[in-house]
C-alpha positions as a Markdown table, in Angstrom:
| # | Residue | x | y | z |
|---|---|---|---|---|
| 1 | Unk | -12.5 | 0.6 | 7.7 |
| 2 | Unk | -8.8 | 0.2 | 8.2 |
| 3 | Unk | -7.0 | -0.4 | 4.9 |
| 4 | Unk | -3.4 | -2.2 | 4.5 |
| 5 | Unk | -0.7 | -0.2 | 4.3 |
| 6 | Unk | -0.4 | -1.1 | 0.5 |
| 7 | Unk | -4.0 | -0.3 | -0.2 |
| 8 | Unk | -3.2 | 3.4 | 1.5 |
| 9 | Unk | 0.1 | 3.5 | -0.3 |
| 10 | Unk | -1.6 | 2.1 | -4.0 |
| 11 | Unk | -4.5 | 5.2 | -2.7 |
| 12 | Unk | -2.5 | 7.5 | -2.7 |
| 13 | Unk | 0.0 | 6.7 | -5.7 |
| 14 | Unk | -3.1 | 7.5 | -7.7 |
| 15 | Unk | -3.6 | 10.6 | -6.5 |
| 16 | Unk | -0.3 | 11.8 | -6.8 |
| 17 | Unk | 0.4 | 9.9 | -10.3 |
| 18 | Unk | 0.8 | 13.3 | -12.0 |
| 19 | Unk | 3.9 | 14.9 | -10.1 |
| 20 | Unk | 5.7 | 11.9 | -10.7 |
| 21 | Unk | 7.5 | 13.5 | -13.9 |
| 22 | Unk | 8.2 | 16.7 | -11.9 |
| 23 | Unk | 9.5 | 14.8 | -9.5 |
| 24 | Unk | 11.1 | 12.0 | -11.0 |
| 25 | Unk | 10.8 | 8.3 | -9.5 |
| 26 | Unk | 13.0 | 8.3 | -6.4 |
| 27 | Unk | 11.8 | 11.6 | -4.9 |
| 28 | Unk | 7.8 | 10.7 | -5.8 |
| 29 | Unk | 8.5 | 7.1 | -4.0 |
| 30 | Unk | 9.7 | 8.8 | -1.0 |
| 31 | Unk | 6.5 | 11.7 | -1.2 |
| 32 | Unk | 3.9 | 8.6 | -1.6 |
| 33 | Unk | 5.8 | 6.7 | 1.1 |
| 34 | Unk | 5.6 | 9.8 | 3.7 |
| 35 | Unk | 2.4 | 10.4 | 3.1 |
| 36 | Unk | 0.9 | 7.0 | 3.5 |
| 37 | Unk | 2.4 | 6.8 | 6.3 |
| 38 | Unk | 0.8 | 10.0 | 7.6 |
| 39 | Unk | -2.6 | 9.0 | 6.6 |
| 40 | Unk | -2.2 | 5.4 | 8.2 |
| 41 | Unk | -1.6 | 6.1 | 11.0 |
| 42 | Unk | -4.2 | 8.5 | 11.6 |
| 43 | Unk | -6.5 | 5.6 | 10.0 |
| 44 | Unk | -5.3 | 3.5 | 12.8 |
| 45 | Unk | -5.8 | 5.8 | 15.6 |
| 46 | Unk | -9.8 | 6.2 | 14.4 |
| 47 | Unk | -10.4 | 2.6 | 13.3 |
| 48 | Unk | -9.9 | 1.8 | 17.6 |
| 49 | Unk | -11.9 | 5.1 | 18.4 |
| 50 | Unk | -15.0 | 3.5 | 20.1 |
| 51 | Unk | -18.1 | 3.2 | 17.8 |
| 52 | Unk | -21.5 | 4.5 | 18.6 |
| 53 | Unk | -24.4 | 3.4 | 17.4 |
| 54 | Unk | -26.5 | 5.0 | 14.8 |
| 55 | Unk | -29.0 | 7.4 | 15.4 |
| 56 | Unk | -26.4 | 8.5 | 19.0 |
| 57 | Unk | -24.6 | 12.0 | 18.8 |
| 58 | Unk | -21.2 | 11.1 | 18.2 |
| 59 | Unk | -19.5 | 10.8 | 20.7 |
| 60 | Unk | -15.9 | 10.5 | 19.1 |
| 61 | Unk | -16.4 | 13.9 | 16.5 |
| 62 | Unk | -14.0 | 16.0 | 18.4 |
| 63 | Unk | -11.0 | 13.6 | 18.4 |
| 64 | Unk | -11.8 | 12.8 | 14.7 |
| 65 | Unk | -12.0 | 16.5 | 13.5 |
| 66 | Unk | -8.6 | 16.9 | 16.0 |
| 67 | Unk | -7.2 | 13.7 | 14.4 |
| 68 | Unk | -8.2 | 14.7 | 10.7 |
| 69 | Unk | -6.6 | 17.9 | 11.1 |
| 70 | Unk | -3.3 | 17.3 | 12.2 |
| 71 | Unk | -2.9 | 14.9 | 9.8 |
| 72 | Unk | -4.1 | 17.8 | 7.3 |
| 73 | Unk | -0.8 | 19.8 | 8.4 |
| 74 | Unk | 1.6 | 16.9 | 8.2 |
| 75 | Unk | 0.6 | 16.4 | 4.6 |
| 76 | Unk | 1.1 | 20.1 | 3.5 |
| 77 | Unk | 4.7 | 20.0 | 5.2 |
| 78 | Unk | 5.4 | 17.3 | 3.6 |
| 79 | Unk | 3.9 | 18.9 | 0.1 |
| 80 | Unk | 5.5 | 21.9 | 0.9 |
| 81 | Unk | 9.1 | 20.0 | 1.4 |
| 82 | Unk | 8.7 | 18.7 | -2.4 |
| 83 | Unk | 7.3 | 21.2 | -4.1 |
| 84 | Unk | 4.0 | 19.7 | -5.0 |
């Protein structure tokens, strides 16, 4: 399921609607634009992982859990540069 870049970015404006007042409107744009661009991108880079069918180990897991991760990290640098 790969989602539009405003459908990640509307995503994840909801999550983060609370810290807009801490953060005021400038600096909360520029957190929700960072990290929708973290998560698409990992998005995209799964969406073209192979598909297997159903009932078949997985054959893709590994790069997934690998793929899931790192974008894990970038998203608590990026928390971590804005206080949230």
């Amino acid at each position: 399921m790969l989602w539009t870049l405003e459908e990640n970015r509307a995503a994840i404006a909801r999550l983060f609607a609370d810290k807009r007042v801490m953060l005021g409107d400038k600096k909360w744009n520029t957190l929700i634009d960072e990290l929708s661009a973290v998560r698409y991108e990992t998005i995209k880079k799964i969406d073209v992982l192979p598909k297997s069918p159903i009932g078949v180990l997985d054959l893709n897991a590994i790069e997934r859990t690998r793929l899931n991760k790192n974008e894990d990290m970038k998203w608590l640098l990026i928390k971590q540069k804005y206080g949230v």
